[in-house]
PDB file of N, CA, C, O and CB in Angstrom:
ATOM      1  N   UNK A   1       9.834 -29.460 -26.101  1.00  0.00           N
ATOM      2  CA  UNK A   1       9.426 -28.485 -25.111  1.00  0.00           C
ATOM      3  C   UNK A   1       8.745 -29.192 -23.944  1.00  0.00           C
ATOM      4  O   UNK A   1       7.884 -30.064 -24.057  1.00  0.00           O
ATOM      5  CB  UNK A   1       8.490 -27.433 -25.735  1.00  0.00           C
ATOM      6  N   UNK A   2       9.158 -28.786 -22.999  1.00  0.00           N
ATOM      7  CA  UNK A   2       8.376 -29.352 -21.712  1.00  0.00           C
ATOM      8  C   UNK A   2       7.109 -28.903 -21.483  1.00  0.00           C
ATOM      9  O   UNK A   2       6.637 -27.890 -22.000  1.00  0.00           O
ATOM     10  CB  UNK A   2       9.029 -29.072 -20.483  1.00  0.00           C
ATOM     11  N   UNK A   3       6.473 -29.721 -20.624  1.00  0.00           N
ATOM     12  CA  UNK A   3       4.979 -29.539 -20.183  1.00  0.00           C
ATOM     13  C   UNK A   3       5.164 -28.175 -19.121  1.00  0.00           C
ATOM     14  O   UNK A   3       6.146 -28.162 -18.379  1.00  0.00           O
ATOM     15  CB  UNK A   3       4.269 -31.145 -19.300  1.00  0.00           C
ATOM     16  N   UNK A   4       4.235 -27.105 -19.090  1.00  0.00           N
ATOM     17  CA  UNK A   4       4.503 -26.579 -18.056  1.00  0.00           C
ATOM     18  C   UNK A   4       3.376 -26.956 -16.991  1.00  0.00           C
ATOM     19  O   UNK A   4       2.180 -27.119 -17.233  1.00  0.00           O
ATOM     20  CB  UNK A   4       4.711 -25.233 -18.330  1.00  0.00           C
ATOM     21  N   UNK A   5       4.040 -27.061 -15.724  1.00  0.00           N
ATOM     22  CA  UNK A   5       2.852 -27.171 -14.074  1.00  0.00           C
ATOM     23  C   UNK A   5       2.526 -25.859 -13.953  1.00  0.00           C
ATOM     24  O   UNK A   5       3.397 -24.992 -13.894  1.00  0.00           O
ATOM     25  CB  UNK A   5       3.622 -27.714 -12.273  1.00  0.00           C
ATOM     26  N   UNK A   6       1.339 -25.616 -13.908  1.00  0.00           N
ATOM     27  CA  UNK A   6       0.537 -24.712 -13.643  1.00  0.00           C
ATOM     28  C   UNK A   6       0.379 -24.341 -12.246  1.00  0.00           C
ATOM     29  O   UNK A   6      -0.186 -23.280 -11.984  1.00  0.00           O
ATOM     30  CB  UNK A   6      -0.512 -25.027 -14.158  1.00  0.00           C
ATOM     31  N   UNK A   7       0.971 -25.363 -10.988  1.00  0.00           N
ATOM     32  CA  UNK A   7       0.740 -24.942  -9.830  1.00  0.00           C
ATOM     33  C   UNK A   7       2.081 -24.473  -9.584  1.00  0.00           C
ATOM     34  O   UNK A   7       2.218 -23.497  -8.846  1.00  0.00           O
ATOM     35  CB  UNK A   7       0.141 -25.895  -8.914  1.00  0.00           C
ATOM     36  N   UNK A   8       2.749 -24.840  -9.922  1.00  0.00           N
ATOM     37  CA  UNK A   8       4.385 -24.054  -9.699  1.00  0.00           C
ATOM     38  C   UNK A   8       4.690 -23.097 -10.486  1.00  0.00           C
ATOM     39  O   UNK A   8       5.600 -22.352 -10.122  1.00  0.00           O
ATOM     40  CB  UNK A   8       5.635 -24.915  -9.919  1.00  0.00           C
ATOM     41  N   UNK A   9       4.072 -22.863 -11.683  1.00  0.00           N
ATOM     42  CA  UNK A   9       4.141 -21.556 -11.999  1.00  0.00           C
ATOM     43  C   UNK A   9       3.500 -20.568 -11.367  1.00  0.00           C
ATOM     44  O   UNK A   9       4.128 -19.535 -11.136  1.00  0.00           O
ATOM     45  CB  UNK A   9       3.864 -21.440 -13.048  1.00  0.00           C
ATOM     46  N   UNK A  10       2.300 -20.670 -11.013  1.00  0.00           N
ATOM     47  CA  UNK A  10       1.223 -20.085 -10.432  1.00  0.00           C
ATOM     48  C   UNK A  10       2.074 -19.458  -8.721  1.00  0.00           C
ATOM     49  O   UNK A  10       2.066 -18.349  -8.187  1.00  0.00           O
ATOM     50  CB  UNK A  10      -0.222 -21.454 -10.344  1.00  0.00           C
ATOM     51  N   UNK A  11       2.568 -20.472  -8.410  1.00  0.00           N
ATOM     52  CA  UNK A  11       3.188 -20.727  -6.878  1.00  0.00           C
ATOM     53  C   UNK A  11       4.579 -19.545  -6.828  1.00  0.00           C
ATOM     54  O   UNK A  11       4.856 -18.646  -6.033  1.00  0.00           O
ATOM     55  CB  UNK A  11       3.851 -22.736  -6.667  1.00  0.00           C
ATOM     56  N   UNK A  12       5.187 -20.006  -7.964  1.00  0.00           N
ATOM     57  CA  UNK A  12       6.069 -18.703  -8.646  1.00  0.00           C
ATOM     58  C   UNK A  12       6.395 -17.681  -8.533  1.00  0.00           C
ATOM     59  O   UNK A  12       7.281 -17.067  -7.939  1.00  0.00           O
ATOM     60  CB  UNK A  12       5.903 -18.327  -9.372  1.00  0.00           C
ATOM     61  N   UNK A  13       5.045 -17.354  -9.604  1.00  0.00           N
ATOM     62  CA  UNK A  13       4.736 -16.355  -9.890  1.00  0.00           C
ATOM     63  C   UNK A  13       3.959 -15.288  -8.480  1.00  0.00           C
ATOM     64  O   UNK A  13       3.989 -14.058  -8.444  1.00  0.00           O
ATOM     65  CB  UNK A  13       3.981 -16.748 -11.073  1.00  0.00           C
ATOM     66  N   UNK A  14       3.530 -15.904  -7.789  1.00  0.00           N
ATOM     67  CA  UNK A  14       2.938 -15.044  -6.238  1.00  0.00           C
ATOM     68  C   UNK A  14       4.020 -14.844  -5.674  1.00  0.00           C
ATOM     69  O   UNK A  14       4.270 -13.642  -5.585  1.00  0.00           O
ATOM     70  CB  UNK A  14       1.914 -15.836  -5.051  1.00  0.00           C
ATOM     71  N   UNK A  15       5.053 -15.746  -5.096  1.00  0.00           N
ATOM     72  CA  UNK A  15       6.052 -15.398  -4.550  1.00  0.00           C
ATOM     73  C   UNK A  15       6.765 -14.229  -5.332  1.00  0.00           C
ATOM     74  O   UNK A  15       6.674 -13.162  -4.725  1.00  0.00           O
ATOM     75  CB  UNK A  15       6.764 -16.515  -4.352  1.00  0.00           C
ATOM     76  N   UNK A  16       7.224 -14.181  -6.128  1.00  0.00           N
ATOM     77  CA  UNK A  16       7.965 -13.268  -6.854  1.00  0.00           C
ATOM     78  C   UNK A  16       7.309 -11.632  -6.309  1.00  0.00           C
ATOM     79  O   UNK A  16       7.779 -10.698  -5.658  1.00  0.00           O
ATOM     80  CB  UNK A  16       7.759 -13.677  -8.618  1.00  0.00           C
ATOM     81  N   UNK A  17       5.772 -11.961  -7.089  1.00  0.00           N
ATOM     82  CA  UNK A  17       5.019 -10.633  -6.730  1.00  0.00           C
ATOM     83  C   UNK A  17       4.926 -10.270  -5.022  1.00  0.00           C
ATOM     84  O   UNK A  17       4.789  -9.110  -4.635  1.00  0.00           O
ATOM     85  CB  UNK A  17       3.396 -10.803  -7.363  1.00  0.00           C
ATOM     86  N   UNK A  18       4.995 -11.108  -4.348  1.00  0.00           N
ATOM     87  CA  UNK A  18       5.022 -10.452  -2.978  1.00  0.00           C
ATOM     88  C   UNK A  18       6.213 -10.510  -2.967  1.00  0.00           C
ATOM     89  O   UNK A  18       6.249  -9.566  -2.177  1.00  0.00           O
ATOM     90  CB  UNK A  18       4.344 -10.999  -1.749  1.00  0.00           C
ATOM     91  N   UNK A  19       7.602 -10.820  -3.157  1.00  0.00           N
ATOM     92  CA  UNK A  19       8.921 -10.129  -2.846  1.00  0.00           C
ATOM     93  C   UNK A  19       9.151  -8.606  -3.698  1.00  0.00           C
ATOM     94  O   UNK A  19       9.989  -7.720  -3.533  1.00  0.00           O
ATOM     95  CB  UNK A  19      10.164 -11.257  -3.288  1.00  0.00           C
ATOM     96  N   UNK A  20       8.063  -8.737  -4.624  1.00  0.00           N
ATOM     97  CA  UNK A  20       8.426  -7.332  -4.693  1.00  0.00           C
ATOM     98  C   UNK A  20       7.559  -6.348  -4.418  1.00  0.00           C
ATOM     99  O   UNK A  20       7.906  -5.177  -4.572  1.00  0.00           O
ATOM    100  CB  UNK A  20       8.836  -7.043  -5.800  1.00  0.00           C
ATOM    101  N   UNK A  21       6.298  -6.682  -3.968  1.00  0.00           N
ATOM    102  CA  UNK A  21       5.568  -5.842  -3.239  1.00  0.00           C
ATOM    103  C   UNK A  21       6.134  -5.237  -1.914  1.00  0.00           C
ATOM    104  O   UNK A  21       5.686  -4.232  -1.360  1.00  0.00           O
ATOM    105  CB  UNK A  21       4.455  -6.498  -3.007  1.00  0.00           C
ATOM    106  N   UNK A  22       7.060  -5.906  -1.539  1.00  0.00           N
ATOM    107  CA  UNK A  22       7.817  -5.443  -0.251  1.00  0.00           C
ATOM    108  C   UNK A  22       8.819  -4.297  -0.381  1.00  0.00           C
ATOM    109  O   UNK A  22       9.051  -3.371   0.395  1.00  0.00           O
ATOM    110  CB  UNK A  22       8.601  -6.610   0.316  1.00  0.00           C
ATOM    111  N   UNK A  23       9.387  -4.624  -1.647  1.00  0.00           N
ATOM    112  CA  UNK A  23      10.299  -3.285  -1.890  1.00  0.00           C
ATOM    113  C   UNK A  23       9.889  -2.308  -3.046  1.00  0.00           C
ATOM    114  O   UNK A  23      10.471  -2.013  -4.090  1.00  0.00           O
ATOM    115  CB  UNK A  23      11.803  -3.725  -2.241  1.00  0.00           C
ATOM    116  N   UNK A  24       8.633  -1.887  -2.489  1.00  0.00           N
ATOM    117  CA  UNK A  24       8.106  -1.020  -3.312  1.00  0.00           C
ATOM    118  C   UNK A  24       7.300  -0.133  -2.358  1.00  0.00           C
ATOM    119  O   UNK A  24       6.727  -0.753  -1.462  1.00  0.00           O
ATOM    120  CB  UNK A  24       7.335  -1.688  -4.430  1.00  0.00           C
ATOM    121  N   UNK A  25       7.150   1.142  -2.373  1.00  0.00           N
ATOM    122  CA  UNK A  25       6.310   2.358  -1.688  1.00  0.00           C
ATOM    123  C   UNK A  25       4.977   1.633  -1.368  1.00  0.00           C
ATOM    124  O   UNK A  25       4.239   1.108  -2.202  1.00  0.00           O
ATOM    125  CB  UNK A  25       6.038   3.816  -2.773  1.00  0.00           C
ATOM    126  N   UNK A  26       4.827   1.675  -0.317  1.00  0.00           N
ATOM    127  CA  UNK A  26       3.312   1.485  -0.207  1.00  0.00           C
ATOM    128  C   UNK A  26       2.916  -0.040  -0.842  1.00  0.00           C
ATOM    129  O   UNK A  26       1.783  -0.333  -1.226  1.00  0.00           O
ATOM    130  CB  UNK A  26       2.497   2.788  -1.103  1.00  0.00           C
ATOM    131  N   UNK A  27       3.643  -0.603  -0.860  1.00  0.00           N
ATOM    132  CA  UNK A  27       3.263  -2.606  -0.871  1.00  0.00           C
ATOM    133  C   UNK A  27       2.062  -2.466  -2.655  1.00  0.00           C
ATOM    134  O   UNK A  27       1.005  -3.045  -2.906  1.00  0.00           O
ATOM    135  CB  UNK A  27       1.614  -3.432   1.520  1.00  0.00           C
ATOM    136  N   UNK A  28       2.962  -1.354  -3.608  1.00  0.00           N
ATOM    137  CA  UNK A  28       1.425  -1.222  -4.724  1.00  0.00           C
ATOM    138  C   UNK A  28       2.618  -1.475  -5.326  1.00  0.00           C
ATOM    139  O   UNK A  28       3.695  -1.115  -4.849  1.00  0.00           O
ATOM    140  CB  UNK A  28       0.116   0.304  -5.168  1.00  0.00           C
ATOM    141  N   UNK A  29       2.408  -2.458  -7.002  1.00  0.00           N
ATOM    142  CA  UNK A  29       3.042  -2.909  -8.335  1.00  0.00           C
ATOM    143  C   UNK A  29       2.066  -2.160  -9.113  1.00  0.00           C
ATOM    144  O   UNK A  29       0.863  -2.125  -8.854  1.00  0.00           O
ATOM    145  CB  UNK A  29       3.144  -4.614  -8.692  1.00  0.00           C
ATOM    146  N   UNK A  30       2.608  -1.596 -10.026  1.00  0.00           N
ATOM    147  CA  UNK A  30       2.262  -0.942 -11.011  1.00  0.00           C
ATOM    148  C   UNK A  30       2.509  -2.174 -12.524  1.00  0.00           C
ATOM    149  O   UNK A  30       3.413  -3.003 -12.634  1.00  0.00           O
ATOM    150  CB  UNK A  30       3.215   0.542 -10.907  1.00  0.00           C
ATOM    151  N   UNK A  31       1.390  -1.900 -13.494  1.00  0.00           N
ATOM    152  CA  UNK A  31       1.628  -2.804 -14.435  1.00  0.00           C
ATOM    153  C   UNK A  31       3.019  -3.371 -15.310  1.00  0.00           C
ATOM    154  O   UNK A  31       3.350  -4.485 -15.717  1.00  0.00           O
ATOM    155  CB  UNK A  31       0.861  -2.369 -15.149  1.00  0.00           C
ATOM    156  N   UNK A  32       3.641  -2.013 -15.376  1.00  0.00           N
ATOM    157  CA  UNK A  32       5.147  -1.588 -15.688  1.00  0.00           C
ATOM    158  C   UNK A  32       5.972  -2.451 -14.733  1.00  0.00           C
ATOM    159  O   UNK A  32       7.086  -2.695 -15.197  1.00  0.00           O
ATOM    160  CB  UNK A  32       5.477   0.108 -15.419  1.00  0.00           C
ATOM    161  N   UNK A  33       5.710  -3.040 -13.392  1.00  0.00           N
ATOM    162  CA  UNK A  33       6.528  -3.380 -12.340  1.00  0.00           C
ATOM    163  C   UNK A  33       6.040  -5.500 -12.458  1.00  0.00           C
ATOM    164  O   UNK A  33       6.803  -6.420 -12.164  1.00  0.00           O
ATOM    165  CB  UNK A  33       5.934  -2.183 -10.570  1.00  0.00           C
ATOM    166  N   UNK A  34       5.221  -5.568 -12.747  1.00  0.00           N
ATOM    167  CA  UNK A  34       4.530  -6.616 -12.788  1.00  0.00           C
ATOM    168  C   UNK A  34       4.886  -7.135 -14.099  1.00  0.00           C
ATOM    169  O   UNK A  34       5.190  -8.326 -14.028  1.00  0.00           O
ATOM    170  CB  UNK A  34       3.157  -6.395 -12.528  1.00  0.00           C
ATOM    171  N   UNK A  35       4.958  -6.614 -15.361  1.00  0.00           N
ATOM    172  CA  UNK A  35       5.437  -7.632 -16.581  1.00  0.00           C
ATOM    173  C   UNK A  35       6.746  -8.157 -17.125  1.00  0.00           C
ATOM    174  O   UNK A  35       6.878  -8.961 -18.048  1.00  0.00           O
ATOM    175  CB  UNK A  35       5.051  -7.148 -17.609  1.00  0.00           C
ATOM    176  N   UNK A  36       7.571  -7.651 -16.504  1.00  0.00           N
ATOM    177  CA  UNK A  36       8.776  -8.291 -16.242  1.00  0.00           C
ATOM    178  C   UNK A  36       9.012  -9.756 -15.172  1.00  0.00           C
ATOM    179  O   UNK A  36       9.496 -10.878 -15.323  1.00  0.00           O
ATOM    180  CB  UNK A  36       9.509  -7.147 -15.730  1.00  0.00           C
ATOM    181  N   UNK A  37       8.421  -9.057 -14.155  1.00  0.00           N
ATOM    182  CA  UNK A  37       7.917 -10.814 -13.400  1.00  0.00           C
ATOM    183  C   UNK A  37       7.403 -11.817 -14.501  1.00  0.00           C
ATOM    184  O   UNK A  37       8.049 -12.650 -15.137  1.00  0.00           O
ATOM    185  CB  UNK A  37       6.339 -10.720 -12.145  1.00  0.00           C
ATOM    186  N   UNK A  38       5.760 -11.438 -14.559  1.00  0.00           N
ATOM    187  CA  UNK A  38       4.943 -12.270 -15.566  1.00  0.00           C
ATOM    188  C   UNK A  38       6.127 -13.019 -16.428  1.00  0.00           C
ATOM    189  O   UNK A  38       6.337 -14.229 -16.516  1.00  0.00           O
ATOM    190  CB  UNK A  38       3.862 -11.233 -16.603  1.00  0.00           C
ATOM    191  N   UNK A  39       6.819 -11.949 -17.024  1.00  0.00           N
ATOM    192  CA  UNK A  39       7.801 -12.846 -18.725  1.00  0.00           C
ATOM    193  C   UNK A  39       8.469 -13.641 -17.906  1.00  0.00           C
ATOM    194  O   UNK A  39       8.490 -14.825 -18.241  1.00  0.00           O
ATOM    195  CB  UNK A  39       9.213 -11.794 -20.029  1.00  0.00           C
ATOM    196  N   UNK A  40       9.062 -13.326 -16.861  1.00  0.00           N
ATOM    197  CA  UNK A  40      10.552 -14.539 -16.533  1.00  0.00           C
ATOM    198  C   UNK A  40      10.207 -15.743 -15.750  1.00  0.00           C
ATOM    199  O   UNK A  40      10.919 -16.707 -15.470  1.00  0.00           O
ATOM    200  CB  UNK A  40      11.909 -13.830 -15.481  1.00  0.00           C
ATOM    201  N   UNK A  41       8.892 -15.483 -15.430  1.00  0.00           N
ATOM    202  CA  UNK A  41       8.133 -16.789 -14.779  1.00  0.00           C
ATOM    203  C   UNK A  41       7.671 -17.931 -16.091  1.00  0.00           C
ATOM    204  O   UNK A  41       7.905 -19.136 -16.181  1.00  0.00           O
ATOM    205  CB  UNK A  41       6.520 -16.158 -13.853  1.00  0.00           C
ATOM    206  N   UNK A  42       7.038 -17.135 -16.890  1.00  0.00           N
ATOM    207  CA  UNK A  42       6.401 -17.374 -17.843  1.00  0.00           C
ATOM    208  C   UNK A  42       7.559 -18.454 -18.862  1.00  0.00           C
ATOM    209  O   UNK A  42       7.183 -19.465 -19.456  1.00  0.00           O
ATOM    210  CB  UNK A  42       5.871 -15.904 -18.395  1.00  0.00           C
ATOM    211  N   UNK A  43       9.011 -17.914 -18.854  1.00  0.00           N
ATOM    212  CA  UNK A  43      10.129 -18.432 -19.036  1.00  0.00           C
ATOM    213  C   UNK A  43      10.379 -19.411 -18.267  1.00  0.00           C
ATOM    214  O   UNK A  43      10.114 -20.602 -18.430  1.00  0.00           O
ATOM    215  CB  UNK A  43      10.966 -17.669 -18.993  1.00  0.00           C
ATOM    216  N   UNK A  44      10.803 -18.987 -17.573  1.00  0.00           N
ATOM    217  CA  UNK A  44      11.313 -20.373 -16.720  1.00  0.00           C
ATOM    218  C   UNK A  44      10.554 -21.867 -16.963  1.00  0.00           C
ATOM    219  O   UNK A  44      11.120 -22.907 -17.296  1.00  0.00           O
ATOM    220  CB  UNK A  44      11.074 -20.048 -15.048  1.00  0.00           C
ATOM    221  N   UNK A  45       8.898 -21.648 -16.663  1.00  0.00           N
ATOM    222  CA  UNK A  45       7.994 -22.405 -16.685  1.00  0.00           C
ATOM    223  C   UNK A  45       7.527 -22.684 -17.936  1.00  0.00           C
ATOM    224  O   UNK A  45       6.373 -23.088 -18.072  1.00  0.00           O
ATOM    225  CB  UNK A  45       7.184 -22.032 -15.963  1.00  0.00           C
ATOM    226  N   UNK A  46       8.377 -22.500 -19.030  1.00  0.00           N
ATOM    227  CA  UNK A  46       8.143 -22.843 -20.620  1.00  0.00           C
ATOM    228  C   UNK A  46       6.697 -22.673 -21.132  1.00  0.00           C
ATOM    229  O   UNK A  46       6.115 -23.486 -21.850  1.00  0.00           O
ATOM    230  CB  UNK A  46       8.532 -24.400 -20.934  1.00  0.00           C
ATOM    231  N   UNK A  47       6.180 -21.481 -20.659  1.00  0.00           N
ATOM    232  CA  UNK A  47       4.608 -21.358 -20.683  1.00  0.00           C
ATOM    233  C   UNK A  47       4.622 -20.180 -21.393  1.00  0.00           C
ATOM    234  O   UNK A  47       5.703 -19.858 -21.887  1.00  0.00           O
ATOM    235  CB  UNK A  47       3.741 -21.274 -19.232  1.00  0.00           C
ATOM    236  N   UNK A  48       3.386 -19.247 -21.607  1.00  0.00           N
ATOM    237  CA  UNK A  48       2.805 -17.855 -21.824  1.00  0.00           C
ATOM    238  C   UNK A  48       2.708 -16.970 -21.099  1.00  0.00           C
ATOM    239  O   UNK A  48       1.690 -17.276 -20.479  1.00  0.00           O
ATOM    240  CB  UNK A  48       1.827 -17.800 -22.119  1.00  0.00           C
ATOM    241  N   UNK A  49       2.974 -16.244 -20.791  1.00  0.00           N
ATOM    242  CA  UNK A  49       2.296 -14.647 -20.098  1.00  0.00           C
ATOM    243  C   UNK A  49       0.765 -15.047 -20.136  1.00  0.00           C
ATOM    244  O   UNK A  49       0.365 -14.996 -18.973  1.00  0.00           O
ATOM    245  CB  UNK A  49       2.612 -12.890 -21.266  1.00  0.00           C
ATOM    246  N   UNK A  50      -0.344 -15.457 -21.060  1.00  0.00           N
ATOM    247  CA  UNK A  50      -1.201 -15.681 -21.407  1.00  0.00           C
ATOM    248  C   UNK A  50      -1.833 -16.576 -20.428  1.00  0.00           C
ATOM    249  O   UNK A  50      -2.815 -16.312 -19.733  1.00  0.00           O
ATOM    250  CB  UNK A  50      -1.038 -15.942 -22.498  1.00  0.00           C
ATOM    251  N   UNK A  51      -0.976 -17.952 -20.461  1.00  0.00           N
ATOM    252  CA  UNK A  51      -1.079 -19.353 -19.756  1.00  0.00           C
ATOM    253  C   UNK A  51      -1.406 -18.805 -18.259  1.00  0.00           C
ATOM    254  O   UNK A  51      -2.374 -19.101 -17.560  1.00  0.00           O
ATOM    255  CB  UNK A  51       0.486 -20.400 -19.865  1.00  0.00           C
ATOM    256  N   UNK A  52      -0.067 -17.709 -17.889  1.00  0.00           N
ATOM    257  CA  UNK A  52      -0.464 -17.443 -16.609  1.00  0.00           C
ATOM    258  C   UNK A  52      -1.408 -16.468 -16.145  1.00  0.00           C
ATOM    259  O   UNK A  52      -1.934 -16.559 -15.036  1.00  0.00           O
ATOM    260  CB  UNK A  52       0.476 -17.224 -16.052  1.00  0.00           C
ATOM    261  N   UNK A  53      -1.692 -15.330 -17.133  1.00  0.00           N
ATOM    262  CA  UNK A  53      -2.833 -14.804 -16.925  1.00  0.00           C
ATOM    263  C   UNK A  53      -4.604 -16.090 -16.504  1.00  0.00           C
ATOM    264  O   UNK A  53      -5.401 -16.154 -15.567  1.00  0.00           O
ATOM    265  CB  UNK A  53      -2.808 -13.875 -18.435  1.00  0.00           C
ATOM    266  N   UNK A  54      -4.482 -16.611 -17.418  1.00  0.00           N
ATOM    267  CA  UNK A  54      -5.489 -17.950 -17.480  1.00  0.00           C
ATOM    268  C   UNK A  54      -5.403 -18.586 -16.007  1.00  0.00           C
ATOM    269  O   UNK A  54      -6.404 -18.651 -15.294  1.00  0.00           O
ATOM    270  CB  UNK A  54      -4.936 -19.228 -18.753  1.00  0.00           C
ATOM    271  N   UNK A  55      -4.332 -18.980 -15.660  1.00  0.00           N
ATOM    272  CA  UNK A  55      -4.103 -20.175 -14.750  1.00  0.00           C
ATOM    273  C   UNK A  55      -4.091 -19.242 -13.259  1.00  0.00           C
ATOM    274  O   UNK A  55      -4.124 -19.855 -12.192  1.00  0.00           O
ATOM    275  CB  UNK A  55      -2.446 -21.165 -15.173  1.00  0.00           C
ATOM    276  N   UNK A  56      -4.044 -17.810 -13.277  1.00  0.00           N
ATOM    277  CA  UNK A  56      -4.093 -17.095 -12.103  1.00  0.00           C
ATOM    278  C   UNK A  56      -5.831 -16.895 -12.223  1.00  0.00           C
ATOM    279  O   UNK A  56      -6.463 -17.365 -11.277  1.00  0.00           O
ATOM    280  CB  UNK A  56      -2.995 -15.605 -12.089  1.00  0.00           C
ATOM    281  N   UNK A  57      -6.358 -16.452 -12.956  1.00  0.00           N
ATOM    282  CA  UNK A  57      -7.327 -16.010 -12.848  1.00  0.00           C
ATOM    283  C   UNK A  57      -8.793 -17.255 -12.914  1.00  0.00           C
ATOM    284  O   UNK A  57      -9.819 -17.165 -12.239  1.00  0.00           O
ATOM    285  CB  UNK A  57      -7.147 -14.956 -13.834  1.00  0.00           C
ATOM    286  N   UNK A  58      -8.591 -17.918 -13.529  1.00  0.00           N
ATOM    287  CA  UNK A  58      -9.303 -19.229 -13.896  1.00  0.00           C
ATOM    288  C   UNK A  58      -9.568 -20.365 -12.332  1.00  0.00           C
ATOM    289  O   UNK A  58     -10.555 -21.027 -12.010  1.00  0.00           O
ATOM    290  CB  UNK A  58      -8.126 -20.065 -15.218  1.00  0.00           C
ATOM    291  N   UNK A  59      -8.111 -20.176 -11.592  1.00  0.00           N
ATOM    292  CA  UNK A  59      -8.013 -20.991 -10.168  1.00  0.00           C
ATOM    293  C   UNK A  59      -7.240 -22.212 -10.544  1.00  0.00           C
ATOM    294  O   UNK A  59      -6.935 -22.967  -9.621  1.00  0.00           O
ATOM    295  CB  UNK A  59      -9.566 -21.457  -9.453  1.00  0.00           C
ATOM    296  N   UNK A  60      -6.798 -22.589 -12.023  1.00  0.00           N
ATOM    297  CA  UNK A  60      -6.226 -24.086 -12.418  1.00  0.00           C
ATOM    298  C   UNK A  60      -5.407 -24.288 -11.394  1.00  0.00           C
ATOM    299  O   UNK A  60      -5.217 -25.491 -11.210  1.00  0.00           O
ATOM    300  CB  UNK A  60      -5.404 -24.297 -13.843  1.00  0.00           C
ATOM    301  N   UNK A  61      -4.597 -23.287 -10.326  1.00  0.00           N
ATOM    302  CA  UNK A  61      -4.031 -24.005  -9.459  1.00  0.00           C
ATOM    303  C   UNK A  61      -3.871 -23.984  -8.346  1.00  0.00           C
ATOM    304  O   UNK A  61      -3.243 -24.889  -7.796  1.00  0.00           O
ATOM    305  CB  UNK A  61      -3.320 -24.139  -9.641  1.00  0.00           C
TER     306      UNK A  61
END
C-alpha cells in the first residue's frame, strides 16, 4: 500500500468541494453531498475518510 500525501489529498479534496459548491443552489453541500467526495478522495489517495477528516481539520497540510 502506498504512503498517502496529505497535502494532495487535502489539495483534492478542496478542489472537488468547490467544483461542487458551484453546481449546487446557493454555493451550500449538504453532508449527504459531501461524503461521496470525502470516499473517492479518500480512495484515490489510499487513505481514510478519517485521515482526511484529521488532515483538514488538524492543518497537516
Amino acid at each position: 500500500m502506498e504512503n498517502p500525501n496529505p497535502t494532495a489529498a487535502v489539495t483534492e479534496l478542496h478542489i472537488r468541494l468547490k467544483q461542487a459548491r458551484r453546481h449546487t443552489p446557493f454555493g451550500r453541500l449538504f453532508p449527504e453531498d459531501r461524503d461521496p467526495i470525502y470516499r473517492a478522495v479518500a480512495r484515490d489517495h489510499h487513505c481514510t475518510v478519517e485521515d482526511l477528516h484529521h488532515w483538514t481539520e488538524g492543518g497537516a497540510a
